[in-house]
C-alpha angles and dihedrals in degrees: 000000000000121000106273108214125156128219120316077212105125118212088254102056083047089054089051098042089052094050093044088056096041089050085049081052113044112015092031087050097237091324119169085357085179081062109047084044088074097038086065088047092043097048094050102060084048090065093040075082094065129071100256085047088045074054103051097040093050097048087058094043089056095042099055082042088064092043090043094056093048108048085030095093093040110039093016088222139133111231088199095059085043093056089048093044093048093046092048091049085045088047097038094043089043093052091037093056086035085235102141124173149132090301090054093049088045099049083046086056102053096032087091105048094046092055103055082063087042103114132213127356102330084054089052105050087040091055093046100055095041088060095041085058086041095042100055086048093053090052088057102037093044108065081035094061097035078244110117132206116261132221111270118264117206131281108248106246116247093202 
């Protein structure tokens, strides 16, 4: 079993990276949309440290749990790896066409969260790559802002 950990991406650099976005979006007219792209991504797992962010990942935990339980013996799928995997083709298909719009910045936005509910080894690289991108924007948004990074807490366990 590899070390589960979640995003060293304090609430404060999350607050940042979502008002800088939202400044590229809607002040900068659309302006860098990669990178605000990112920024989204990058500022949500940033609030999945807060209470409201603790909420929502664990309504939707519970949630794919539930559905999980009941199309498991059926499909033998897991709806929270389905929700990651569908969010990362709509983010790599959207960037790669340079076609970014609501639905990008939404699938950024619940790319972390569904990957922290995301199972087994497609969870895990997911999840992976999803707090390495994380990880590198918070190092720059972070001295920038006068937030810092935090230590990792722990990924909460979906077994």
């Amino acid at each position: 079993m590899k070390p589960e950990a979640t995003y060293a991406v304090s609430a404060g650099v999350g607050v940042a990276c979502l008002v800088i976005a939202a400044l590229f979006w809607f002040i900068g007219n659309r302006m860098l949309p990669r990178l605000t792209t990112c920024l989204v991504m990058t500022g949500v797992a940033g609030l999945i440290t807060t209470w409201a962010g603790e909420t929502a990942s664990g309504a939707i935990g519970s949630i794919t749990k539930l559905i999980d339980k009941l199309t498991l013996s059926k499909l033998d799928a897991k709806v929270s790896g389905l929700i990651a995997l569908v969010a990362v083709f709509i983010l790599v298909i959207h960037l790669w066409r340079k076609q970014v719009g609501w639905l990008t910045l939404a699938a950024a936005a619940l790319l972390p969260i569904a990957v922290r509910s995301a199972t087994g080894d497609l969870g895990d690289g997911l999840h992976t790559l999803v707090q390495g991108i994380t990880d590198f924007f918070a190092s720059l948004v972070g001295p920038l802002t006068g937030t810092a990074p935090h230590a990792p807490t722990p990924k909460p366990s979906g077994k």
